[in-house]
Each structure stands twice: as C-alpha cells, then as structure tokens.
PDB file of N, CA, C and O in Angstrom:
ATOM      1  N   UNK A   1     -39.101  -5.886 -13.687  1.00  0.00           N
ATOM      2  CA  UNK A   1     -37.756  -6.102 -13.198  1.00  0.00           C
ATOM      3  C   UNK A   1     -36.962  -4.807 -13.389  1.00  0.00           C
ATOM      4  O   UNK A   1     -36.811  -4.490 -14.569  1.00  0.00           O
ATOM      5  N   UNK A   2     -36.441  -4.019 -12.503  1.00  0.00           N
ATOM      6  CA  UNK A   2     -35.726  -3.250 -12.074  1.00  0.00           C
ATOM      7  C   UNK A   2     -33.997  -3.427 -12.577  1.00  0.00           C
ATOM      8  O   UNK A   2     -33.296  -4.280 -12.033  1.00  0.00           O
ATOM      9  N   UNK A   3     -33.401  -2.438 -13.757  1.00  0.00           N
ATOM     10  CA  UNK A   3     -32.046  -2.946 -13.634  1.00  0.00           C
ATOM     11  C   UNK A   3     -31.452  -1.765 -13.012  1.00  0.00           C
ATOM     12  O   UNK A   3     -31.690  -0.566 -13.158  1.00  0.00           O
ATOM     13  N   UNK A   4     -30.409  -2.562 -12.097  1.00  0.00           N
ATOM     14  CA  UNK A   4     -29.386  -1.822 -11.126  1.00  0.00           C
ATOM     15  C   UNK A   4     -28.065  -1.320 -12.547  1.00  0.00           C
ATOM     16  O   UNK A   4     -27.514  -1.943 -13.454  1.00  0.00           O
ATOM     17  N   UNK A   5     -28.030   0.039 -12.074  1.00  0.00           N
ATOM     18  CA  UNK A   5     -26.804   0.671 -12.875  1.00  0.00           C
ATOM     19  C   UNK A   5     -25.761   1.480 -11.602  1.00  0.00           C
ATOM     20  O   UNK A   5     -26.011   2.165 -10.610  1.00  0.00           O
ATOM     21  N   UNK A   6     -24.636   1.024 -12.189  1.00  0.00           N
ATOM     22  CA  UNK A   6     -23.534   1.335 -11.378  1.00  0.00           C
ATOM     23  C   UNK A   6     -22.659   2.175 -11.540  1.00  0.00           C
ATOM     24  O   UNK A   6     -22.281   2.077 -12.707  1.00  0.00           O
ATOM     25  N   UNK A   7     -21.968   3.174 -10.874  1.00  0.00           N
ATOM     26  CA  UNK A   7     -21.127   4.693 -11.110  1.00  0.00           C
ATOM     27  C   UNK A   7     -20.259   4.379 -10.317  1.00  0.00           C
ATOM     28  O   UNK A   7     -20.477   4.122  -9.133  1.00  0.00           O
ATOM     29  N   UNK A   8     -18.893   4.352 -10.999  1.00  0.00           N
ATOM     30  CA  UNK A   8     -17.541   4.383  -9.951  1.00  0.00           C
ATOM     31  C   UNK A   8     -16.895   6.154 -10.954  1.00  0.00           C
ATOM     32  O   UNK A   8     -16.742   6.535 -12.115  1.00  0.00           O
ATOM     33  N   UNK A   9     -16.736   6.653  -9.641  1.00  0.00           N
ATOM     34  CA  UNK A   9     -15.953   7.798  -9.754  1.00  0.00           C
ATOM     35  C   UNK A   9     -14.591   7.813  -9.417  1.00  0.00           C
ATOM     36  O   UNK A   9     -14.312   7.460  -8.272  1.00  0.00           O
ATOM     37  N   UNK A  10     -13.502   8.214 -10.323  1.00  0.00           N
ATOM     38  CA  UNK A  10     -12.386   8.071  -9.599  1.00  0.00           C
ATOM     39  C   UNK A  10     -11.904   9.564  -8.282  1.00  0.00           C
ATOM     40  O   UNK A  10     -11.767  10.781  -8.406  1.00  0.00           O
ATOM     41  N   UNK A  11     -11.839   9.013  -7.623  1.00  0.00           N
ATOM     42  CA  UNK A  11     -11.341  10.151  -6.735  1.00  0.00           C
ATOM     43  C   UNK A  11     -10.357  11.417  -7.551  1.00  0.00           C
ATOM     44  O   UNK A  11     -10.437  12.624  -7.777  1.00  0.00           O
ATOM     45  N   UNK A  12      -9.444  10.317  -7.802  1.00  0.00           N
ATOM     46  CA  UNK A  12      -7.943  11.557  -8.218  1.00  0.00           C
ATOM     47  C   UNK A  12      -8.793  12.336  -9.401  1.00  0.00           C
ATOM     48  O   UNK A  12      -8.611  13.528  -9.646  1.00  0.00           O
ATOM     49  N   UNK A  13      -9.667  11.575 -10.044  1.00  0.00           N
ATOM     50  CA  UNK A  13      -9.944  12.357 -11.501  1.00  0.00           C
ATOM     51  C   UNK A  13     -11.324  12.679 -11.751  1.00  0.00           C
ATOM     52  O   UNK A  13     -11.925  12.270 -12.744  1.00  0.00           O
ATOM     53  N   UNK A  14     -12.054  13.728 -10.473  1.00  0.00           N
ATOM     54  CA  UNK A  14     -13.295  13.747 -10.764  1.00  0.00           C
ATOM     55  C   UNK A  14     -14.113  14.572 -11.726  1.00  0.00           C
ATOM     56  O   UNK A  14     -13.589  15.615 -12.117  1.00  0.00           O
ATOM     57  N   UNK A  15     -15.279  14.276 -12.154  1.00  0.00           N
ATOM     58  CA  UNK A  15     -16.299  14.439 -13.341  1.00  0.00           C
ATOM     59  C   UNK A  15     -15.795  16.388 -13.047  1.00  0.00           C
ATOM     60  O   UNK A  15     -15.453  16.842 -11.955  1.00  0.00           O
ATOM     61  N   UNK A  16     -15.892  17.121 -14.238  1.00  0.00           N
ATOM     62  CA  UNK A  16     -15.869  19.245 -14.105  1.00  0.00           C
ATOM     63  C   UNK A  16     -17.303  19.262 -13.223  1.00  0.00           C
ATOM     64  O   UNK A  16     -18.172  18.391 -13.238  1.00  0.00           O
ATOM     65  N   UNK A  17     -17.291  20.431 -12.503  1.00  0.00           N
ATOM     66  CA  UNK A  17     -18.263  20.795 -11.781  1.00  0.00           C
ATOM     67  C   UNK A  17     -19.229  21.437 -13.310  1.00  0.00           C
ATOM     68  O   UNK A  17     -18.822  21.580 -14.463  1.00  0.00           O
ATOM     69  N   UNK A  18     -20.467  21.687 -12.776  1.00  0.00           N
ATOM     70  CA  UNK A  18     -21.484  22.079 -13.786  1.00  0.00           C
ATOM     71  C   UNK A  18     -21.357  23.834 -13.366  1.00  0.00           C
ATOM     72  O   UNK A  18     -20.565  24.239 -12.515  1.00  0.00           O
ATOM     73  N   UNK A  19     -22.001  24.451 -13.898  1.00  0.00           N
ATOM     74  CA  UNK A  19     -21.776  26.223 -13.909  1.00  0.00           C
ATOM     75  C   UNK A  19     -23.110  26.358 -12.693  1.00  0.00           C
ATOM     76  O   UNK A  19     -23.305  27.555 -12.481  1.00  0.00           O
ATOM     77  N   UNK A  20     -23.842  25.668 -12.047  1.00  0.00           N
ATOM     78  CA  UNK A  20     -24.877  25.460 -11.279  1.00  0.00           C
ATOM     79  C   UNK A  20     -23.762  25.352 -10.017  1.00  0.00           C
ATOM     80  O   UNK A  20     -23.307  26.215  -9.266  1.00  0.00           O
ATOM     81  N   UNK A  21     -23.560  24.099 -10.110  1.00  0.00           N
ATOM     82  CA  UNK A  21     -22.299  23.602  -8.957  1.00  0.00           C
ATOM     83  C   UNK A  21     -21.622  24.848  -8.336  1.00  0.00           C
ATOM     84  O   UNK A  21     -21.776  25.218  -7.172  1.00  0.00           O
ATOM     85  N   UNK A  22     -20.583  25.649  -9.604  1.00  0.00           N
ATOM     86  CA  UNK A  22     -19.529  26.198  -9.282  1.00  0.00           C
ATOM     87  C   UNK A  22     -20.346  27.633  -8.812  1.00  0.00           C
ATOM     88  O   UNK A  22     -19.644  28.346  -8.095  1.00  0.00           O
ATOM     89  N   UNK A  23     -21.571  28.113  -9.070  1.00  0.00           N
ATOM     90  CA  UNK A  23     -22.562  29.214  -8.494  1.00  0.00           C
ATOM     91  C   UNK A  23     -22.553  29.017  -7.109  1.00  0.00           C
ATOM     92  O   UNK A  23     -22.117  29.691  -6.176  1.00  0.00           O
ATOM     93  N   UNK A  24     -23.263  27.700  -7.200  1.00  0.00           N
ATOM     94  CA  UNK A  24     -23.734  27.320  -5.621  1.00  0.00           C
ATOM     95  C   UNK A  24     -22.498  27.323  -4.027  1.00  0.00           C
ATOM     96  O   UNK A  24     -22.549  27.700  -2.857  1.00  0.00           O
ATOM     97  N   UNK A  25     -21.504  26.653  -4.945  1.00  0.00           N
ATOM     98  CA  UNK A  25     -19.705  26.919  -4.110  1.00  0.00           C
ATOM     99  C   UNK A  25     -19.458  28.630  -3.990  1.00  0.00           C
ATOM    100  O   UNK A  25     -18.965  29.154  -2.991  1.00  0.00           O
ATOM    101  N   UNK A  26     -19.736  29.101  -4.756  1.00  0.00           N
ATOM    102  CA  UNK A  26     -19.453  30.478  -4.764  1.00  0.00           C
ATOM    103  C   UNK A  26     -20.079  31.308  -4.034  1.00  0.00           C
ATOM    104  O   UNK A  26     -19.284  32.152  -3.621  1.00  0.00           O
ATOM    105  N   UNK A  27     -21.453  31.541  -3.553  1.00  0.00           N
ATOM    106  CA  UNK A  27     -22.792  31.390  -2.986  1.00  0.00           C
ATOM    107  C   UNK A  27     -22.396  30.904  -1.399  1.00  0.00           C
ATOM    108  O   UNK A  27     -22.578  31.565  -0.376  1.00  0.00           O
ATOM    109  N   UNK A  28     -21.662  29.233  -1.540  1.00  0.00           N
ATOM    110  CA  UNK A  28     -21.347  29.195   0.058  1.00  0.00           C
ATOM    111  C   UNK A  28     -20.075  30.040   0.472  1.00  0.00           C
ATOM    112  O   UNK A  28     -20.414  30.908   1.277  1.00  0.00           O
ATOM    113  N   UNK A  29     -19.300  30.058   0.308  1.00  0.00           N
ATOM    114  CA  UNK A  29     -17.966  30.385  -0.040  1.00  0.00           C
ATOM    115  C   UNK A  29     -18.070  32.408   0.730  1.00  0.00           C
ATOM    116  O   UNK A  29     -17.223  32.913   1.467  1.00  0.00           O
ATOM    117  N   UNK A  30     -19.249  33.036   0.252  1.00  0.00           N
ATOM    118  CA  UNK A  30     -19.351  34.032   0.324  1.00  0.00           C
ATOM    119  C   UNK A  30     -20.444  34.730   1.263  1.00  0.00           C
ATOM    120  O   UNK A  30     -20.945  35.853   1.196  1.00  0.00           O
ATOM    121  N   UNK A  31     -20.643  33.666   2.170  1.00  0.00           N
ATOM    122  CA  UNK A  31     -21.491  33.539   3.558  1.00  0.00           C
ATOM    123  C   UNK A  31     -20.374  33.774   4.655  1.00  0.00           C
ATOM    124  O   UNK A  31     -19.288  33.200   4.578  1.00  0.00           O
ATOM    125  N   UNK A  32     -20.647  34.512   5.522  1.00  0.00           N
ATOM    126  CA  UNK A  32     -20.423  34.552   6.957  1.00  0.00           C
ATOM    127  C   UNK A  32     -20.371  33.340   7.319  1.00  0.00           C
ATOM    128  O   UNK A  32     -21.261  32.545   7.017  1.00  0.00           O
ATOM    129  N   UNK A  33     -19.090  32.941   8.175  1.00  0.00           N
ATOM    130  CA  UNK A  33     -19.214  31.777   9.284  1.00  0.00           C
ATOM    131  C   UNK A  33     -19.764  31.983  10.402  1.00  0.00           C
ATOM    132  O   UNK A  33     -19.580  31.230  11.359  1.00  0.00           O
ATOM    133  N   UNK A  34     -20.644  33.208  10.453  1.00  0.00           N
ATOM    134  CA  UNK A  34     -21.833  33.049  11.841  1.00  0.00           C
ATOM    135  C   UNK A  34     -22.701  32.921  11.093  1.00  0.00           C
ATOM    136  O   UNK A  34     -23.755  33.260  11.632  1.00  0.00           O
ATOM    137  N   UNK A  35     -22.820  32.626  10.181  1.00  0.00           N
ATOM    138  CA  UNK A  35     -24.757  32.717   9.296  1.00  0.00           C
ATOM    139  C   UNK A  35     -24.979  30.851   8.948  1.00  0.00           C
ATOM    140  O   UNK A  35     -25.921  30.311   8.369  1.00  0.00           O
ATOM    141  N   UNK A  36     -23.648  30.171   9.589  1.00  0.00           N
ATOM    142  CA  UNK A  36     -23.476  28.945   9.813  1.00  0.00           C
ATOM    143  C   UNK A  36     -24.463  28.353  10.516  1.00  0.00           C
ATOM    144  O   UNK A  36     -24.478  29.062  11.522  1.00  0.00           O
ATOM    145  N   UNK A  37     -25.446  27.390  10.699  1.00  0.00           N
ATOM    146  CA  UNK A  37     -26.190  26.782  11.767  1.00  0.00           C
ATOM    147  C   UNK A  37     -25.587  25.635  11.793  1.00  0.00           C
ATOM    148  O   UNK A  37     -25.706  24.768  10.927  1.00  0.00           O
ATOM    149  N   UNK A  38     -24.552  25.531  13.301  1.00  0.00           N
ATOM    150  CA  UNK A  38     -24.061  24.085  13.566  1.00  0.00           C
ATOM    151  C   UNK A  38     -24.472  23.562  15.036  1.00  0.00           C
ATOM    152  O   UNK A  38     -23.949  22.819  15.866  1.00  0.00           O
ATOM    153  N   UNK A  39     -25.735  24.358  14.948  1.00  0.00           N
ATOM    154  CA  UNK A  39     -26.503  23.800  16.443  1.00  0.00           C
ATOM    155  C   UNK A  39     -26.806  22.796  16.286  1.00  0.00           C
ATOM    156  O   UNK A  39     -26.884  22.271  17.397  1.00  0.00           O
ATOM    157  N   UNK A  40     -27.248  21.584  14.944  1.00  0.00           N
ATOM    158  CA  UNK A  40     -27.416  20.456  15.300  1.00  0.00           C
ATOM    159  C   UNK A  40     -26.575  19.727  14.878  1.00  0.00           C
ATOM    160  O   UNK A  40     -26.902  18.771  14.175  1.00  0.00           O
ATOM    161  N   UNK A  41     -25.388  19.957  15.163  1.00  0.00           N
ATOM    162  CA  UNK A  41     -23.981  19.107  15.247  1.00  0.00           C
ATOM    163  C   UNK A  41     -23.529  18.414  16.276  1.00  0.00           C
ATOM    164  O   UNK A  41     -22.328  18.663  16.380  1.00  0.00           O
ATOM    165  N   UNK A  42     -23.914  17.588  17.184  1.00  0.00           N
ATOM    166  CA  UNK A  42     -23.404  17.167  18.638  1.00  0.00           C
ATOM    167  C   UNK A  42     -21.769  17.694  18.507  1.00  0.00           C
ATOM    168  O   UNK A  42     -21.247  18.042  17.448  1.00  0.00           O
ATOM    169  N   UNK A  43     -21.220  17.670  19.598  1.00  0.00           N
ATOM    170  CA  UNK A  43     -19.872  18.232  19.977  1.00  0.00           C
ATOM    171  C   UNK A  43     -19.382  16.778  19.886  1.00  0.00           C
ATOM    172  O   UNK A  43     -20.014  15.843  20.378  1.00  0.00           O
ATOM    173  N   UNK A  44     -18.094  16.627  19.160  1.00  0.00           N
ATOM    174  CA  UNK A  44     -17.612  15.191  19.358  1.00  0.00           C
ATOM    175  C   UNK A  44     -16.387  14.952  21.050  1.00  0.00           C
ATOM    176  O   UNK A  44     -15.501  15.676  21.505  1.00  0.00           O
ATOM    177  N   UNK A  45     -16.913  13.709  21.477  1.00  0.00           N
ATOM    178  CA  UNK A  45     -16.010  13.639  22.885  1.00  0.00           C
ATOM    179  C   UNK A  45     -14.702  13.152  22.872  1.00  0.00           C
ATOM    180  O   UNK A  45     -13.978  12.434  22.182  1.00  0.00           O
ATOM    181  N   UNK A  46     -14.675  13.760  23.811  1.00  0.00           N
ATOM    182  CA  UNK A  46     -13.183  12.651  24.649  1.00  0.00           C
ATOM    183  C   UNK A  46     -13.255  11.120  23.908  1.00  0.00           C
ATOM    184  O   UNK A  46     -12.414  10.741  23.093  1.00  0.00           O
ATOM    185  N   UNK A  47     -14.256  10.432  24.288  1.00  0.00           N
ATOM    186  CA  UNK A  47     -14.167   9.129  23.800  1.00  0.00           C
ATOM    187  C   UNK A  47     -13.614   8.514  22.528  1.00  0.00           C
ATOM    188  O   UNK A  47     -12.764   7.652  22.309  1.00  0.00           O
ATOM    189  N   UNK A  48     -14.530   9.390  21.638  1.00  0.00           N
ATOM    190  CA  UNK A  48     -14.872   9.301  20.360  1.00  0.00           C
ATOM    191  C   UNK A  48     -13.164   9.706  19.584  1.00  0.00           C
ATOM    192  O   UNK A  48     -12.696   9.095  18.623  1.00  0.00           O
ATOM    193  N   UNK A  49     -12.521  10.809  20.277  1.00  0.00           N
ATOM    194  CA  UNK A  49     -11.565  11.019  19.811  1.00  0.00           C
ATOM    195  C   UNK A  49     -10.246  10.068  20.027  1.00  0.00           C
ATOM    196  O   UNK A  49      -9.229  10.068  19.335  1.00  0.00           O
ATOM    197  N   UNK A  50     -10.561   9.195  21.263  1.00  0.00           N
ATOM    198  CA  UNK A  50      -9.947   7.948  21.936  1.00  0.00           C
ATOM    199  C   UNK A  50      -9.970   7.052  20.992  1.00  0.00           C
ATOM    200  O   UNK A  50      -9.121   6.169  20.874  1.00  0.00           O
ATOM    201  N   UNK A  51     -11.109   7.242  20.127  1.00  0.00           N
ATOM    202  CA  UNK A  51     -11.481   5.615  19.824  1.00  0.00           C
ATOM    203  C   UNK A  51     -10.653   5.703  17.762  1.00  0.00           C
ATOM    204  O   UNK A  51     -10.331   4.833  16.953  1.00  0.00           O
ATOM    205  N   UNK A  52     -10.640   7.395  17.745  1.00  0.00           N
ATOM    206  CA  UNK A  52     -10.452   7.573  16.186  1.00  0.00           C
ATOM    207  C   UNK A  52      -9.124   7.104  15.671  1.00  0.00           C
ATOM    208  O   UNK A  52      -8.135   7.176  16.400  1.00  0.00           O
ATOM    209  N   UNK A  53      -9.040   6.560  14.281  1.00  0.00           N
ATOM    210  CA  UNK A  53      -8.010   5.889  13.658  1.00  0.00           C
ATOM    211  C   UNK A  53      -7.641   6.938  12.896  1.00  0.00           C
ATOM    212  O   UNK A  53      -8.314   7.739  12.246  1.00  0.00           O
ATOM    213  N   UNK A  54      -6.196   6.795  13.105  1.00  0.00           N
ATOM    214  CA  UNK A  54      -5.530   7.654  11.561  1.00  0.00           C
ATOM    215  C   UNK A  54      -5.038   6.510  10.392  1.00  0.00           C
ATOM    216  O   UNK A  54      -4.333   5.532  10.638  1.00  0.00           O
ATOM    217  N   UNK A  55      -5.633   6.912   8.955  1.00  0.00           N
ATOM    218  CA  UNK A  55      -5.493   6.348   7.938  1.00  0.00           C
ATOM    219  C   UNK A  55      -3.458   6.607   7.548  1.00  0.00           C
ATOM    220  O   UNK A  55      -2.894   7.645   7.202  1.00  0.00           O
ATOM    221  N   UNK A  56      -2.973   5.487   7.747  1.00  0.00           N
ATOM    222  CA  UNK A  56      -1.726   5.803   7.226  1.00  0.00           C
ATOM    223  C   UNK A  56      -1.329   5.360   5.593  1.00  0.00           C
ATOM    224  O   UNK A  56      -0.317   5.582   4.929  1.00  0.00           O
ATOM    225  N   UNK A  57      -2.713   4.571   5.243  1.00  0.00           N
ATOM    226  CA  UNK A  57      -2.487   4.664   3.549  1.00  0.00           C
ATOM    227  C   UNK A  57      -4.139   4.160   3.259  1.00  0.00           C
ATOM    228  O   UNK A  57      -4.869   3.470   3.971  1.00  0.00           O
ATOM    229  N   UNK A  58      -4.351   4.677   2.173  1.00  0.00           N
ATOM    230  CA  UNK A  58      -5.762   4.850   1.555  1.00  0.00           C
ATOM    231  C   UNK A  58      -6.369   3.068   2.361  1.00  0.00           C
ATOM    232  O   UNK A  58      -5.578   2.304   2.914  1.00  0.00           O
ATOM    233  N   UNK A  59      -7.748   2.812   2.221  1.00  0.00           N
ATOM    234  CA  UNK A  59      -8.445   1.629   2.503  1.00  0.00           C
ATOM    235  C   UNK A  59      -8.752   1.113   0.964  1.00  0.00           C
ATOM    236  O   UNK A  59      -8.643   1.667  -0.130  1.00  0.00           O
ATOM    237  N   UNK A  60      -9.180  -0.180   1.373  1.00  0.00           N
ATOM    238  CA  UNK A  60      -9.092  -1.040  -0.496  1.00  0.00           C
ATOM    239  C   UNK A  60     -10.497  -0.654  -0.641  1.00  0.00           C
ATOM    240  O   UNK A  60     -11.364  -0.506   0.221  1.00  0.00           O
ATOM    241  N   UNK A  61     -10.535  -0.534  -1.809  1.00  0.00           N
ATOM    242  CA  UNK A  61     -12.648  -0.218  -2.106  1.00  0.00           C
ATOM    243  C   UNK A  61     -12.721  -1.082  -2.082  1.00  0.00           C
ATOM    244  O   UNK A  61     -13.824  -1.612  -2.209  1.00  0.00           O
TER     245      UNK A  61
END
C-alpha cells in the first residue's frame, strides 16, 4: 500500500530558491533571446484570444 503525501505551497510566501536554482536563473537570464528555440510553440489565434478570460480576482483552490 502506497501512502499519498501532500505539498501545499503558499503562493505569496514561497519555499528560498536553492544556490543550484539561483545558478540555473542566472545561466537563463544570461542567454541571448535568439539562442531561444520557440519553434515548437504554435502561434496562439484569433480564436483562442476571443475565447480568453481575464481573472478579475484570484480563483478558489
């Protein structure tokens, strides 16, 4: 039997980044935005932008 363990993070108050983390941000951070590959990103449409909601106050978890 398998026990399920559960992690709620609070948004406003999240866990310090690790010194790995804050390398790796630093690392992206210090790349060219042409060394970007967003060729497999579909382009979002007309539709899609038709269909999008704006959040005017947070959703309930």
């Amino acid at each position: 039997m398998s026990k399920v363990i559960r992690y709620r993070i609070d948004p406003a108050n999240p866990p310090p980044l690790t010194e790995a983390q804050k390398a790796e941000i630093a690392k992206l951070k210090a790349r060219p935005e042409g060394d970007v590959d967003t060729s497999d990103i579909p382009e979002l449409s007309k539709k899609f932008w038709r269909r999008a909601v704006t959040w005017r106050r947070r959703p309930k978890p």
